[in-house]
C-alpha positions in Angstrom: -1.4 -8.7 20.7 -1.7 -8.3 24.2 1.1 -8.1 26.8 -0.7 -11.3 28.6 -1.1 -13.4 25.3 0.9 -16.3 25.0 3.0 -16.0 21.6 5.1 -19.1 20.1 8.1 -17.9 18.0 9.0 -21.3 16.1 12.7 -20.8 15.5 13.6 -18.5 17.9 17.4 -18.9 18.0 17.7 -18.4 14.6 18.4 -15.4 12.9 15.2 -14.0 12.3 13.3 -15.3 15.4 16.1 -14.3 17.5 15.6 -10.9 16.8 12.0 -11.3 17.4 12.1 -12.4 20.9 14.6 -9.6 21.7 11.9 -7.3 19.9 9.0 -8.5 21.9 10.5 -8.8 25.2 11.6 -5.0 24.5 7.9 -4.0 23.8 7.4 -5.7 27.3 5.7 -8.7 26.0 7.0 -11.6 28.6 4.6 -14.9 28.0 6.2 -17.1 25.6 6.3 -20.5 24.7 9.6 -21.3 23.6 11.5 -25.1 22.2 14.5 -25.7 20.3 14.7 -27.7 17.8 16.0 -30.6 20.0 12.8 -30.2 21.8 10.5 -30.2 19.2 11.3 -31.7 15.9 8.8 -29.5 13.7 9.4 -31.5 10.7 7.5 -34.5 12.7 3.5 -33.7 12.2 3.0 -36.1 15.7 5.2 -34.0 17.9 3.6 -30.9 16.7 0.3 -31.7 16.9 1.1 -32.3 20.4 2.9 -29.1 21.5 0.0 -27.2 20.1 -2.8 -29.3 21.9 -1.0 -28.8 24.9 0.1 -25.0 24.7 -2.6 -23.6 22.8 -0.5 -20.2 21.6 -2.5 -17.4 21.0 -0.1 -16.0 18.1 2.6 -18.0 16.5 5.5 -16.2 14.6 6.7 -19.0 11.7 10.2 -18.1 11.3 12.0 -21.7 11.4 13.6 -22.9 8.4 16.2 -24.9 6.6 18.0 -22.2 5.3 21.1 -21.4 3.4 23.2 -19.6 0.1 23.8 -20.6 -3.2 26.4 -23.8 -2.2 23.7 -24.9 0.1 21.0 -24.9 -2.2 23.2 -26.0 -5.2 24.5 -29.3 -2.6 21.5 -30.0 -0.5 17.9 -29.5 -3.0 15.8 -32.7 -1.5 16.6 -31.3 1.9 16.0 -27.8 1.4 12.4 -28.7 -0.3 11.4 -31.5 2.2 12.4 -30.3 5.6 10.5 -26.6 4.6 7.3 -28.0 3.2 7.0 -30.6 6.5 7.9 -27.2 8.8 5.4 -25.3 7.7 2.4 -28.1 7.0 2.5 -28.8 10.5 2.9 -25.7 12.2 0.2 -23.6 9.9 -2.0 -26.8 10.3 -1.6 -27.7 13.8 -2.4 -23.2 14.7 -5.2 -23.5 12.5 -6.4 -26.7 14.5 -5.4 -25.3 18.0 -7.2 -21.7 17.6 -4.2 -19.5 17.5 -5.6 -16.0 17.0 -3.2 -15.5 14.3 -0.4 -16.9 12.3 2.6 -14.4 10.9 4.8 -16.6 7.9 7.8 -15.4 7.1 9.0 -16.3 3.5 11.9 -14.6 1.3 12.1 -12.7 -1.8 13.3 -15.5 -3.7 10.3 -16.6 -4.3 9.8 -13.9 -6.8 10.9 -14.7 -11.0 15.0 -14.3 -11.9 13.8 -12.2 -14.3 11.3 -10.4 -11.9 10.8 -6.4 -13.2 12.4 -4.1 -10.6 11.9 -3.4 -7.7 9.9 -6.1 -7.3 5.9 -5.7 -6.4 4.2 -8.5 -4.3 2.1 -9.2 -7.8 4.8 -10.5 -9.7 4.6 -13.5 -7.5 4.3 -16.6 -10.0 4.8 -14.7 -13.5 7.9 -16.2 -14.4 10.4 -18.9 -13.8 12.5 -19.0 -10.8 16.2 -18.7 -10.3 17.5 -22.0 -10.5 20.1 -22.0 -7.8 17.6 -21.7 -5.0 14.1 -23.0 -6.6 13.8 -25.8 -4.0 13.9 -23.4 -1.1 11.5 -21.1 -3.0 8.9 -23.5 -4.1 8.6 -24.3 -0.5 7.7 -21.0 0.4 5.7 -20.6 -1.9 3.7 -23.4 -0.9 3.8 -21.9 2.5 2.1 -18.6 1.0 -0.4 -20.5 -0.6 -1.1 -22.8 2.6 -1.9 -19.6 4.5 -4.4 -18.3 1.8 -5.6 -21.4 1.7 -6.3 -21.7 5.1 -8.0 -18.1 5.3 -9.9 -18.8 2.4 -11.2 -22.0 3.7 -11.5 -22.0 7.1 -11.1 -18.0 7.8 -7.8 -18.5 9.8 -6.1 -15.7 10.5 -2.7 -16.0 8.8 -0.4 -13.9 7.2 3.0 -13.7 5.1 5.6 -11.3 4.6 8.7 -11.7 2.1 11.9 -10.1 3.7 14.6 -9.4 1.1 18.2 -10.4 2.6 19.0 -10.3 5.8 21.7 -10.2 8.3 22.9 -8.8 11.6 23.6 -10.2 15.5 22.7 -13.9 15.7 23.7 -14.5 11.8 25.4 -17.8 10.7 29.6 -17.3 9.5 30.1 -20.6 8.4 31.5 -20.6 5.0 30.1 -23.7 3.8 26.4 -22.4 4.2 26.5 -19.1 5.0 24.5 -16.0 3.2 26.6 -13.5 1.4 26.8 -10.4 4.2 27.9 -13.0 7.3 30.0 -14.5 4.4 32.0 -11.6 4.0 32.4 -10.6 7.2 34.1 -14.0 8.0 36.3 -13.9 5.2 37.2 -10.3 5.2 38.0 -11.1 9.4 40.2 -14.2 8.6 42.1 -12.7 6.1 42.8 -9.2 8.1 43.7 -11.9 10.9 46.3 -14.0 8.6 47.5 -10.7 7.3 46.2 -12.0 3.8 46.9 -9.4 0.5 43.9 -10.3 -0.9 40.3 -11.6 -0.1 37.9 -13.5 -3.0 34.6 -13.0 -3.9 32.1 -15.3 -5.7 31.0 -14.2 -8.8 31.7 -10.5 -10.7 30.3 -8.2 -8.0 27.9 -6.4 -10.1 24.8 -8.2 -9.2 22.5 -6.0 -7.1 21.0 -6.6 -3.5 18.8 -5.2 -1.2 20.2 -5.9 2.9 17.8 -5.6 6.1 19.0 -5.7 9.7 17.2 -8.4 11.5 16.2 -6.0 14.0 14.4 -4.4 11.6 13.1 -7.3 10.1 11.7 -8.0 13.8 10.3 -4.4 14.1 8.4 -4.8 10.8 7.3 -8.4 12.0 5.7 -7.1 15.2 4.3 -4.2 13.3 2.3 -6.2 10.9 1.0 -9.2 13.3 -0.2 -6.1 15.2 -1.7 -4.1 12.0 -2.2 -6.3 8.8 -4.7 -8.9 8.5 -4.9 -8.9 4.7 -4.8 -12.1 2.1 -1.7 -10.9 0.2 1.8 -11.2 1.1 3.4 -8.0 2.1 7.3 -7.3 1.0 9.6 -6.3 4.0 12.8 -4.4 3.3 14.3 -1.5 2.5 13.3 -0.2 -1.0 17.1 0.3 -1.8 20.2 -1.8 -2.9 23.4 -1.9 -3.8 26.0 -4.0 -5.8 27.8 -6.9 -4.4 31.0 -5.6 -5.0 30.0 -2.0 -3.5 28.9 -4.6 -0.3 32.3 -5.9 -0.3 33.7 -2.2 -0.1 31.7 -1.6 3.0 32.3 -4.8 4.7 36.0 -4.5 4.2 36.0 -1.0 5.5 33.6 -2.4 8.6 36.8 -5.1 9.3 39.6 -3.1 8.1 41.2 -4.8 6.3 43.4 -3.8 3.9 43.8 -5.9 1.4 42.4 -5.9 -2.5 39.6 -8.0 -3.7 39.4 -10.7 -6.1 36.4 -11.3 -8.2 36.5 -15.1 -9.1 34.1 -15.3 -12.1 34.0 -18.8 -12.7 31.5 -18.8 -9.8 27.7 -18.2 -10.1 26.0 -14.6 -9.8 22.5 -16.0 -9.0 20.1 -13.7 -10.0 21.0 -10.0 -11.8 19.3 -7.7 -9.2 16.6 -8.6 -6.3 15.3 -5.1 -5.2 11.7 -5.3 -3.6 9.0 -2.6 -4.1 8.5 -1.8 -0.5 5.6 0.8 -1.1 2.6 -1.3 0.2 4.7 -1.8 3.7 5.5 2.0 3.7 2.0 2.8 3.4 0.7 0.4 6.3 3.2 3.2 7.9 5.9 0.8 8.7 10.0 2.0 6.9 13.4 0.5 7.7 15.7 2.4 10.1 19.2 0.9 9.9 21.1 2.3 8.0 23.6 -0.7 6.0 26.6 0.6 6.9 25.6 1.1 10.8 24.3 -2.3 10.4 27.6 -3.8 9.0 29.4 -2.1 11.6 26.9 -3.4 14.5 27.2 -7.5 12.7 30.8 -7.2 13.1 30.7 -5.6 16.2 28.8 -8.9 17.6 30.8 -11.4 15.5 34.0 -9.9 17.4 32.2 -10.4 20.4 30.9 -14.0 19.7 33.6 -15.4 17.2 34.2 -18.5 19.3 31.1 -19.5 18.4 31.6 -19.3 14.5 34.8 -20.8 13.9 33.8 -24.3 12.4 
């Protein structure tokens, strides 16, 4: 990419293309083509078609979605399926009709079996059945990898996906009701150090394993590869470690200080046992992870403390 180029992030107040724009403007990219989703509905093909024709972006950075945890998934499947598939349809189409240079897709390790071997290597994609608790939102990305292969294989357009594994960090969403796990914790470890609570629950018996990306990273890695990767296979972004969900918990509460104990409720689901991704293939297109997950923790809170008016709901 060129400093000059005009690049559309779709999503950018989101999490992921948040982070992005902050990562771009840094590099001293400053020609960008920006709408919220009140300005452009991206699950309507007519409206799309129509901001491309007339912007013509010369690289586009998919990063909108309906996202959310476990409870979202479990509560909201036909949404989760519909409102992806239509995101992506359009956008990928309408870039591919438009002559954007390139397209970058973001999807998520989810996508990859339950039962996935560990870490997890981009081939395991589509050997086994997926984890029940979030297959909508995974089927739709992996329609959205398939779209972009699709659409190289066909018509030679230039698009590319990358799986992050879990991510969090400034921007992230605290509400309880459809929050991920890290931004979970930090809410409810903050709320109960602010009631002066004696206790905080977690979902589930803390042993199942994850891997955690800051979203600046994420970012980094996303700038790195639209600028270095043009290959037909989807590239896994994250860190290559992980840790338990209770050991999380541990560092979150020491993050917030609270002081309190923690209470495992098992009734509630695990999701799947372990989701480590085999990060070797991004490592050696000489791209690794920097944050460390305690700074990171410590930086999330940091910005929650500093934005918590806006995540009280």
């Amino acid at each position: 990419m060129e400093k000059e180029d005009k690049i559309y992030i779709a999503g950018h107040r989101g999490l992921v293309g948040s982070a992005i724009l902050r990562n771009l403007k840094n590099k001293g990219f400053n020609n960008f083509v920006l709408r919220t989703s009140k300005e452009l509905n991206l699950t309507n093909q007519a409206d799309v078609n129509q901001f491309f024709e007339e912007e013509k972006p010369d690289y586009v950075f998919l990063s909108a979605a309906k996202v959310g945890g476990i409870h979202a998934n479990d509560i909201y499947p036909a949404d989760f399926i519909r409102e992806n598939l239509q995101i992506q349809t359009n956008v990928i189409d309408a870039a591919y009709r438009n002559n954007t240079k390139k397209l970058l897709f973001l999807g998520s390790s989810c996508i990859y079996p339950k039962f996935a071997p560990q870490p997890m290597k981009e081939e395991h994609l589509l050997t086994g059945e997926l984890e029940p608790t979030n297959e909508w939102y995974a089927v739709a990305k992996i329609a959205g990898i398939k779209m972009c292969q699709a659409y190289k294989k066909q018509y030679g357009f230039n698009a590319i996906s990358i799986m992050p594994t879990n991510l969090y960090g400034i921007g992230d969403n605290f509400n309880l009701e459809n929050s991920h796990v890290m931004p979970a914790l930090i809410r409810k470890f903050h709320d109960a150090k602010e009631q002066g609570k004696s206790e905080v629950e977690v979902w589930g018996t803390g042993t199942p394993k994850r891997e955690f990306l800051h979203v600046d990273d994420m970012a980094d890695a996303s700038v790195y590869l639209m600028n270095n990767y043009d290959g037909d296979e989807i590239v896994n972004v994250g860190v290559g470690e992980d840790v338990s969900i209770k050991e999380l918990a541990e560092i979150v509460k020491d993050a917030v200080g609270f002081e309190g104990e923690l209470k495992f409720d098992t009734t509630k689901p695990d999701g799947t046992p372990r989701k480590l991704l085999d990060v070797s293939k991004l490592n050696d297109a000489g791209w690794k992870a920097k944050i460390s997950l305690k700074d990171g923790v410590k930086n999330t809170y940091k910005w929650f403390l500093d934005n918590a008016d806006n995540y009280r709901c």
